[in-house]
MARRO-786224 format. One line per field, with one value per residue (C-alpha): residue in one letter; chain; x, z, y. Coordinates in Angstrom, 3 decimals. Each point is the difference from the previous one (the first is absolute). Example, Ala and Ser with C-alpha at 12.3 -4.5 7.8 and 13.67 -1.06 7.14 Angstrom:
BEGIN
rest = (a_s);
kette = (A_A);
px = (12.300_1.370);
pz = (7.800_-0.660);
py = (-4.500_3.440);
***
This chain:
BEGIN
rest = (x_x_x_x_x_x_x_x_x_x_x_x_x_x_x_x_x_x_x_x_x_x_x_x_x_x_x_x_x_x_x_x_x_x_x_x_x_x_x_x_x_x_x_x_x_x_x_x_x_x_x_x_x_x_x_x_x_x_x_x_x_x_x_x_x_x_x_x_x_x_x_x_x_x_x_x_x_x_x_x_x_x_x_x_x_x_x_x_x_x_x_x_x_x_x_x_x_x_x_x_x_x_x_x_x_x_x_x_x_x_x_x_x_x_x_x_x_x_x_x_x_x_x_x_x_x_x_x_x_x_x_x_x_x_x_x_x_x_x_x_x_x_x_x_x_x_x_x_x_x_x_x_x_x_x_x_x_x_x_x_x_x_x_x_x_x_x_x_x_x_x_x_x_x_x_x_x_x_x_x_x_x_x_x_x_x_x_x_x_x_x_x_x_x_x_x_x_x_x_x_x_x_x_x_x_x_x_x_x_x_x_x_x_x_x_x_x_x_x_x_x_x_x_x_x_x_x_x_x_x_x_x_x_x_x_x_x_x_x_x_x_x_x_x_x_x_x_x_x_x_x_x_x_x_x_x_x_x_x_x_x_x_x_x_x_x_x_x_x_x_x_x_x_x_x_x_x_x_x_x_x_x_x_x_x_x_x_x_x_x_x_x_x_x_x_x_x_x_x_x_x_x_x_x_x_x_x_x_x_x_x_x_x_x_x_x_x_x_x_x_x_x_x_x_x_x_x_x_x_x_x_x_x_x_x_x_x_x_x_x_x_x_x_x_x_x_x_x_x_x_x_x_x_x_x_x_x_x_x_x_x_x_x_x_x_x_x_x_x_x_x_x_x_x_x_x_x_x_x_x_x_x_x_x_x_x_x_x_x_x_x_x_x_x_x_x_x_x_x_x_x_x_x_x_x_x_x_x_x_x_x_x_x_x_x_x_x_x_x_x_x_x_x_x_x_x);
kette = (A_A_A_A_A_A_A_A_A_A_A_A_A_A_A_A_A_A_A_A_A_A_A_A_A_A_A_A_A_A_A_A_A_A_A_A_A_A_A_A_A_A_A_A_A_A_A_A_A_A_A_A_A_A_A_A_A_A_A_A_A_A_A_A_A_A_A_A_A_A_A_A_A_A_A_A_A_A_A_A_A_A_A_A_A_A_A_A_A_A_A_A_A_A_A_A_A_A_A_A_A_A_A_A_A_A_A_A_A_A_A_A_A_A_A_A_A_A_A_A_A_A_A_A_A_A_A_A_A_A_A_A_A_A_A_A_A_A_A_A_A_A_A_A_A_A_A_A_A_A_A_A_A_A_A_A_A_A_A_A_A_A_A_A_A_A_A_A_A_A_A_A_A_A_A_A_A_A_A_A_A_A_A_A_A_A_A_A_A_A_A_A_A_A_A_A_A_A_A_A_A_A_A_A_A_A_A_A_A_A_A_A_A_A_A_A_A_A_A_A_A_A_A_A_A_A_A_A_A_A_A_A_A_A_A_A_A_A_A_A_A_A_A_A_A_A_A_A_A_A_A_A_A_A_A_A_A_A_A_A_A_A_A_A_A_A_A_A_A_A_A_A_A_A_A_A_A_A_A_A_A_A_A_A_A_A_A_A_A_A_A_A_A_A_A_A_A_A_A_A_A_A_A_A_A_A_A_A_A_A_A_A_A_A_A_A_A_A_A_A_A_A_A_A_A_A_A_A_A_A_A_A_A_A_A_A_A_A_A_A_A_A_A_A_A_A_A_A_A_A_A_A_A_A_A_A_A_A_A_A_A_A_A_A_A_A_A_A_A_A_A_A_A_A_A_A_A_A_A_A_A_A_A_A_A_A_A_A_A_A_A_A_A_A_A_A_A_A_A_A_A_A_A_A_A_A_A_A_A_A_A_A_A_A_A_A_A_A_A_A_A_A_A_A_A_A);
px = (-2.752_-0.591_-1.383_3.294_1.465_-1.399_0.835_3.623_-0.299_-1.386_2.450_3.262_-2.292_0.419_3.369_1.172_-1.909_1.915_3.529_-1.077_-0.251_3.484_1.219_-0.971_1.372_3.130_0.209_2.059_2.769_0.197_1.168_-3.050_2.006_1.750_-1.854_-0.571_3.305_2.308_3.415_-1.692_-2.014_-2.850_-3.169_-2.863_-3.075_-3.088_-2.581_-4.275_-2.174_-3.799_-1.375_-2.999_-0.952_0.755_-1.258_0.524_2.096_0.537_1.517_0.539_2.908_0.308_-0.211_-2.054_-0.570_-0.452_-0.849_1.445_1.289_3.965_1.108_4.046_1.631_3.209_1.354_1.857_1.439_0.569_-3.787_-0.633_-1.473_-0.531_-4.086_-1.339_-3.460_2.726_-2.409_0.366_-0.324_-1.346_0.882_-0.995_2.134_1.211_2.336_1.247_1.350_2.429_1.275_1.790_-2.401_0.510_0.035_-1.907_-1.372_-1.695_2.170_-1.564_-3.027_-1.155_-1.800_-0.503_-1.166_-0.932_-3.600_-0.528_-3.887_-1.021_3.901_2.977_-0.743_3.147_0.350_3.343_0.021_2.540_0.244_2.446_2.617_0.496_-1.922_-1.894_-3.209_-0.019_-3.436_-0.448_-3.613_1.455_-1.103_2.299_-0.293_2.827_0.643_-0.888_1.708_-3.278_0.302_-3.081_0.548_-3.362_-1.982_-2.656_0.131_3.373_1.575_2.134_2.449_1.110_2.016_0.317_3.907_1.051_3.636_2.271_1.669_3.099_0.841_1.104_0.208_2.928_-2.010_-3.217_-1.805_-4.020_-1.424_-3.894_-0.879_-1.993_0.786_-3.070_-2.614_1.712_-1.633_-4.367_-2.276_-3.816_-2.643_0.719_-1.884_0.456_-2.167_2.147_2.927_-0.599_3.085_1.140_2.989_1.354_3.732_2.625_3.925_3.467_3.325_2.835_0.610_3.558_1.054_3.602_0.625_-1.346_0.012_-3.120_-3.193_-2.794_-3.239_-3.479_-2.211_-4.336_-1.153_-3.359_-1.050_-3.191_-2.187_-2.320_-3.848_-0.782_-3.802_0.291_1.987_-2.884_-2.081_1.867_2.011_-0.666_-3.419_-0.696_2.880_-1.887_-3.068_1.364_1.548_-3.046_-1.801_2.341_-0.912_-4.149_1.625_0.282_-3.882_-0.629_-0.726_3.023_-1.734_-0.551_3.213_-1.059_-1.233_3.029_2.491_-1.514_0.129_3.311_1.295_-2.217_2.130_3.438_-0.363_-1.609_2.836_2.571_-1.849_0.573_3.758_0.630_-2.167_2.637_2.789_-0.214_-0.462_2.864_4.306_1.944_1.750_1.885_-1.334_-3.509_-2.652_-2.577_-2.369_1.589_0.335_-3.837_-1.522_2.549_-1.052_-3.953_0.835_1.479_-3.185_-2.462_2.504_-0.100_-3.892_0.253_2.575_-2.389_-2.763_2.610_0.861_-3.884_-0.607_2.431_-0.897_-3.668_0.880_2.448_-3.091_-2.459_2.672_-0.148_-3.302_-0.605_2.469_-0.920_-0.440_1.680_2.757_2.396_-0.887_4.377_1.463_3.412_1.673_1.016_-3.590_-0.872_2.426_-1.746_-3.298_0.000_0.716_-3.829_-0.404_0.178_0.487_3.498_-0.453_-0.180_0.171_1.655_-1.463_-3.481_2.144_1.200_-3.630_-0.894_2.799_0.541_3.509_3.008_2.630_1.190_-0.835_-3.981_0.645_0.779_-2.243_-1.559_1.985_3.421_-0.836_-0.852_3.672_-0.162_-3.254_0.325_-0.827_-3.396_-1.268_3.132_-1.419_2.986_-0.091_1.447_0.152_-2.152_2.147_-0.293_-2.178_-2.300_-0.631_-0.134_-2.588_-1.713_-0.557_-0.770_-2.437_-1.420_0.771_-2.939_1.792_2.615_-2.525_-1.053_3.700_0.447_-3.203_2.094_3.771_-0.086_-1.820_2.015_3.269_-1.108_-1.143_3.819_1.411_-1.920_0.879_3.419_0.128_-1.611_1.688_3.286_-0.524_-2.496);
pz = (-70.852_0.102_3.831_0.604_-1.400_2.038_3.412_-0.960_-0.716_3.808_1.582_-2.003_0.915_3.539_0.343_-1.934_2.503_2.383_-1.750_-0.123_3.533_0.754_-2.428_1.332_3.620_-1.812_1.896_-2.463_0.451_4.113_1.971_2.435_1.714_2.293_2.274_-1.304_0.831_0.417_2.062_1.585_2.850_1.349_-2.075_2.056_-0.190_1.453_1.135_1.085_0.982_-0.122_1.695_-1.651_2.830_2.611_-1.362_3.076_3.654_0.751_3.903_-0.468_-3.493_1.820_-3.276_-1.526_-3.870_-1.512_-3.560_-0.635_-2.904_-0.093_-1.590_-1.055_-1.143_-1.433_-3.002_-2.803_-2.612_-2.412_-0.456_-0.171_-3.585_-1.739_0.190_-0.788_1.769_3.218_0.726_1.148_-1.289_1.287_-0.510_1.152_1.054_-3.252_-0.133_3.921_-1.041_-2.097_2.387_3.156_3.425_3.503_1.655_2.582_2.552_2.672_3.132_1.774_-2.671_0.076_-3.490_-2.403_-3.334_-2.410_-1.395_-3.757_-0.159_-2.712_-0.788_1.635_2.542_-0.523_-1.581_-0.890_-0.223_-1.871_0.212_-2.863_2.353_1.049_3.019_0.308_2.199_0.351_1.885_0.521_1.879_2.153_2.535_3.183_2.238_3.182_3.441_3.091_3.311_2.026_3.699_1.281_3.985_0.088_-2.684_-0.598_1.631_-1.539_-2.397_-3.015_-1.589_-3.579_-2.837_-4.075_-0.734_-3.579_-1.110_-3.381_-0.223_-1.831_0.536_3.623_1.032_-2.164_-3.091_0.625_2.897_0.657_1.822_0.586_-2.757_1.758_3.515_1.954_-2.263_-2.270_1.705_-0.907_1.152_-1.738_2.586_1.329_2.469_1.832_1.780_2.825_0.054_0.438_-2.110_2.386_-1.843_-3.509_0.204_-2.571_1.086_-1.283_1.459_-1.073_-0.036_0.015_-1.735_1.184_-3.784_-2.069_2.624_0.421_-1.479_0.009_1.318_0.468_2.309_-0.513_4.020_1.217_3.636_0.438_2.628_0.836_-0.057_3.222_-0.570_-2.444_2.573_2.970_-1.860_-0.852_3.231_2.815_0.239_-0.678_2.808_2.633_-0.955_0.671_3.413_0.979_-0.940_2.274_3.092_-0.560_1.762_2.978_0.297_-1.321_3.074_0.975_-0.704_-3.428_-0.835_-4.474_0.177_0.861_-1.342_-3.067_0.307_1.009_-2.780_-2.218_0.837_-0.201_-2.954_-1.694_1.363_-1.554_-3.389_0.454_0.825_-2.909_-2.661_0.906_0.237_-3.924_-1.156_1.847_-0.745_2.278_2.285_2.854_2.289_1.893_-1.835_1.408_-1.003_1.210_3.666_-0.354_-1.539_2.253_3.509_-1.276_-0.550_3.552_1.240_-1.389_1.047_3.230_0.151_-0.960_3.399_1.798_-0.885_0.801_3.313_0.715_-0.635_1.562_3.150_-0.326_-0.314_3.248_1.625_-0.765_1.109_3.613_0.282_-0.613_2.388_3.015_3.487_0.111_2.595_1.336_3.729_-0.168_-0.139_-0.092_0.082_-4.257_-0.504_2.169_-2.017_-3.723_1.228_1.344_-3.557_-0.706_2.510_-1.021_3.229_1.016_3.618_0.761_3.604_0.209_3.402_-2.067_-1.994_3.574_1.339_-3.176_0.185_2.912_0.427_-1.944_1.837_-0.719_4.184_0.122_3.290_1.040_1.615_-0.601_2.604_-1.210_-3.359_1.003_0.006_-3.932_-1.041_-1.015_3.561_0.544_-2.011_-2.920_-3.442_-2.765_-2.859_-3.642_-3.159_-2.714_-2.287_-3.521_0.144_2.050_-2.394_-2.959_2.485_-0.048_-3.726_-0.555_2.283_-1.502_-3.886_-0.925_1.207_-2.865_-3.214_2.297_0.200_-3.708_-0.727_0.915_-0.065_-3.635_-1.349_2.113_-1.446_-3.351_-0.022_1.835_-2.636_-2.911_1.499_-0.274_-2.995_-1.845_1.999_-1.700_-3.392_-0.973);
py = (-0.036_3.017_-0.293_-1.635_3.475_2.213_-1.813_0.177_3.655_0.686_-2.085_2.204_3.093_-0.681_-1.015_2.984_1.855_-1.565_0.322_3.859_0.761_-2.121_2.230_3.235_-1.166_-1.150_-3.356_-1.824_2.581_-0.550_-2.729_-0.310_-2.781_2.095_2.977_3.725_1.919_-3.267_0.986_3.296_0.616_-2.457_0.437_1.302_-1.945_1.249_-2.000_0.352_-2.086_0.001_-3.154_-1.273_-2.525_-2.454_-2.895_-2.105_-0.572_-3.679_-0.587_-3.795_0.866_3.129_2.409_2.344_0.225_3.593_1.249_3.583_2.183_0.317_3.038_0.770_3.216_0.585_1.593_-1.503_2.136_-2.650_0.085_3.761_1.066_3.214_1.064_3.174_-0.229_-1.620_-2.640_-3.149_-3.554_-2.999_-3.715_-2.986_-3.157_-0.796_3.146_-1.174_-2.956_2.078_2.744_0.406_0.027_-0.065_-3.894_1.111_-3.240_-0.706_-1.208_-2.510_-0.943_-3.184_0.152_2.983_0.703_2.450_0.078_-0.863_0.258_1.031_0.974_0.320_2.844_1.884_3.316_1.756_3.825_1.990_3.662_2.080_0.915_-3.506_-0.174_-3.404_-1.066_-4.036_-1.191_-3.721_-1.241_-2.773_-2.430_-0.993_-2.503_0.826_-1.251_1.813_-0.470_-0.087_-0.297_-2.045_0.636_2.588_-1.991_0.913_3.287_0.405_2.740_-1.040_2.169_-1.097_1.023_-0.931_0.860_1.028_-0.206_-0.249_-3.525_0.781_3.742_0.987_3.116_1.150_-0.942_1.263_1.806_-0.618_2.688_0.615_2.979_1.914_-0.815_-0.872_1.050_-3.131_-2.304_-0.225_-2.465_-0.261_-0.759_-3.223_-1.844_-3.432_-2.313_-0.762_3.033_3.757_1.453_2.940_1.276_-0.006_1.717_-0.356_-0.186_-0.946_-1.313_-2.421_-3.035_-2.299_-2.646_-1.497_-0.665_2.977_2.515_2.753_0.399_2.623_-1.638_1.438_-0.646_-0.161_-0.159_-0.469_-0.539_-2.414_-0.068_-3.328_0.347_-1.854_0.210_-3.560_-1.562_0.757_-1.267_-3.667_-0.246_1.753_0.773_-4.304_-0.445_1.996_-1.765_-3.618_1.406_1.477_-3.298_-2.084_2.153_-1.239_-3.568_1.504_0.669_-3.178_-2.627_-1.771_-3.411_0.687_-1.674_-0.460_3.770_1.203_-1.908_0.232_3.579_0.085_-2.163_1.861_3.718_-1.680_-1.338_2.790_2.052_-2.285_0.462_3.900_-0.142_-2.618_2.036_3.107_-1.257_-1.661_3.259_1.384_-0.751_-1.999_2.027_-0.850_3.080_0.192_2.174_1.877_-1.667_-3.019_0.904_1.126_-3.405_-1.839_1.769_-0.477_-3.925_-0.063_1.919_-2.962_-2.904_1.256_0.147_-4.294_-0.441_2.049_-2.592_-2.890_1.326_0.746_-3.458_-1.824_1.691_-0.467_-3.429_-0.137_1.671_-2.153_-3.206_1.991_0.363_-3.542_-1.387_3.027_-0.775_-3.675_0.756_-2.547_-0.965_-1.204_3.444_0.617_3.276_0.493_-0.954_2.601_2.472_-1.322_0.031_3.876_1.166_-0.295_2.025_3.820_1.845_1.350_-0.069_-4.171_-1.054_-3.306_-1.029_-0.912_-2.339_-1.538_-0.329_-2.007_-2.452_-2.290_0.535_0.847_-2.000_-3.450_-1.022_-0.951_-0.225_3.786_1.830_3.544_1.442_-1.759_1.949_3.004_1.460_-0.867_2.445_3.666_2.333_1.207_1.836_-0.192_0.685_-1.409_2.417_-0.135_1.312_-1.784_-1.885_-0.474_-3.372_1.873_2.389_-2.677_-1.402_2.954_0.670_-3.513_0.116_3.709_-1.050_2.412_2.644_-0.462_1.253_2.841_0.871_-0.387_1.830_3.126_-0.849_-0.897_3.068_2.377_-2.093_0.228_3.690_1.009_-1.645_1.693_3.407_-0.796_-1.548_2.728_2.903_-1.811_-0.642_2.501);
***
């Protein structure tokens, strides 16, 4: 009993404690309803910031999530009390619940909260002449316009916007309280972002219905560590185009050595470009890295049709090889025409096509002489340009000549196109 008692006793000794200090601050008396100075001028309301960290930046939701400190000032003369030592007096969230503060929110938060471990962290701090300091540790999670056309070796410029919900302009007026200096950041570092610049500002914004409203603005501008992303993209990209080029010193009648090798480089290559692009949003515009990985992928495709081509022509080769030197005693003149194209001289006299064939007229009966006034003069030479079967003719009959053509073209190729690339985007 007795036990009983004495709990009863501490629980009236703290809420009298607690009726005291509503006493002193005469909140019973005040409507806190309605803002300090109701029917007057806008209330100023300053505002600091010190941001605790940056607990992460996600591209694919495109928003970042930051923890900070959120500091108001105002005064409210309904609160002030007489002191003769004039200090201050703190309260915690239990007094907050009962007085008028500023509805300050986050425009364009996604989720947000205030931390209650091991309490509530909020702390209310009233001065005698009325003056109050309301701190609340919050954490935000806001969207970020990023812009993806440079990723990775991109710069993003983002912003967490504070604002009052209810009072526009003519009601209250936020303004930073002590200009740029409001705005303090603890050491924060990230594993993929460099955070240039931490800047506070403040503009308005409209609403067609309730008309102006003071906003603040938190900007920081972060840079992209491109280090991680050499090391999972483009270094492993080079690699596999590098390792397509080894087919072309590979014999060209190796045929499973290098088509394994060149299935082996595409596919790896489509592993690379599907591992990025699940960690990356879906946006309708090329990225960098896209045009990079995409240009590489081209590079080792390339290096299989090179193989094709290679083979094919061995292959027509190796059919002309087998059927050379079986010539048609019956020759007719568009024979004649077919079978100079495995020829490879431009200069062809005609006349040793004449000497080879008996005759080319439809008369067995004419003579030499009765002929004669059909062949080319003495000592005519016909000459022509070489067409385009002619030169087909020509590489298929050289196919070799194609990986020693590729042994330099697609270096040279590749290397031009990495001097651009990085004289771009870098």
């Amino acid at each position: 009993m007795w036990r009983i008692d004495y709990k009863l006793k501490r629980q009236d000794s703290t809420k009298t404690l607690l009726i005291k200090s509503e006493q002193l601050l005469r909140i019973e008396e005040h409507d806190f309803a309605i803002r300090p100075g109701f029917g007057a001028a806008a209330i100023p309301v300053g505002i600091d910031v010190q941001v605790e960290s940056i607990d992460s930046i996600s591209e694919v939701n495109m928003d970042f999530t930051m923890t900070l400190y959120l500091r108001h000032y105002w005064k409210d003369e309904r609160l002030s009390f007489p002191s003769h030592s004039n200090k201050s007096r703190t309260f915690d969230s239990r007094l907050v619940k009962k007085i008028w503060v500023p509805d300050v929110f986050f425009v364009h938060s996604k989720r947000s909260f205030i931390h209650d471990t091991t309490t509530e962290n909020i702390m209310l701090r009233v001065y005698p002449d009325g003056n109050i300091l309301y701190s609340v540790r919050a954490t935000v999670t806001a969207l970020c316009s990023m812009d993806f056309s440079s990723f990775p070796l991109d710069t993003q410029n983002c912003s967490l916007e504070l604002e009052s919900y209810a009072y526009n302009e003519n009601d209250l007026m936020l303004y930073w309280k002590n200009g740029n200096d409001s705005l303090r950041t603890d050491e924060i570092v990230l594993s993929q972002f460099f955070i240039e610049h931490f800047h506070a500002s403040s503009g308005l914004a409209f609403y067609s219905s309730t008309g102006w409203y003071n906003r603040l603005f938190i900007n920081f501008i972060l840079r992209r560590h491109i280090f991680f992303f050499m090391l999972q993209t483009y270094f492993p990209t080079m690699l596999m185009v590098v390792l397509s080029w080894v087919s072309f010193w590979i014999d060209r009648r190796a045929v499973p050595a290098r088509v394994s090798l060149g299935m082996t480089t595409v596919l790896t290559m489509s592993t690379i470009i599907t591992g990025v692009s699940s960690s990356m949003p879906q946006v309708s515009y090329v990225k960098a890295v896209d045009i990079y990985l995409w240009t590489s992928f081209l590079f080792v495709f390339l290096s299989v049709i090179e193989y094709a081509a290679v083979n094919y022509c061995t292959t027509l080769e190796e059919m002309r090889k087998m059927k050379g030197g079986k010539i048609p005693s019956a020759f007719n003149a568009s024979q004649a025409m077919a079978f100079d194209g495995c020829f490879h001289d431009d200069d062809i006299d005609l006349t040793t096509f004449h000497g080879m064939a008996p005759t080319l007229t439809s008369n067995p009966l004419n003579t030499p002489s009765q002929n004669s006034d059909l062949r080319p003069a003495e000592g005519t030479r016909l000459r022509r340009q070489r067409s385009v079967r002619e030169n087909v003719d020509l590489l298929v009959s050289n196919s070799y000549m194609i990986d020693s053509y590729s042994r330099l073209a697609f270096p040279l190729a590749y290397l031009l196109f990495n001097t651009i690339y990085w004289s771009l985007y870098s």
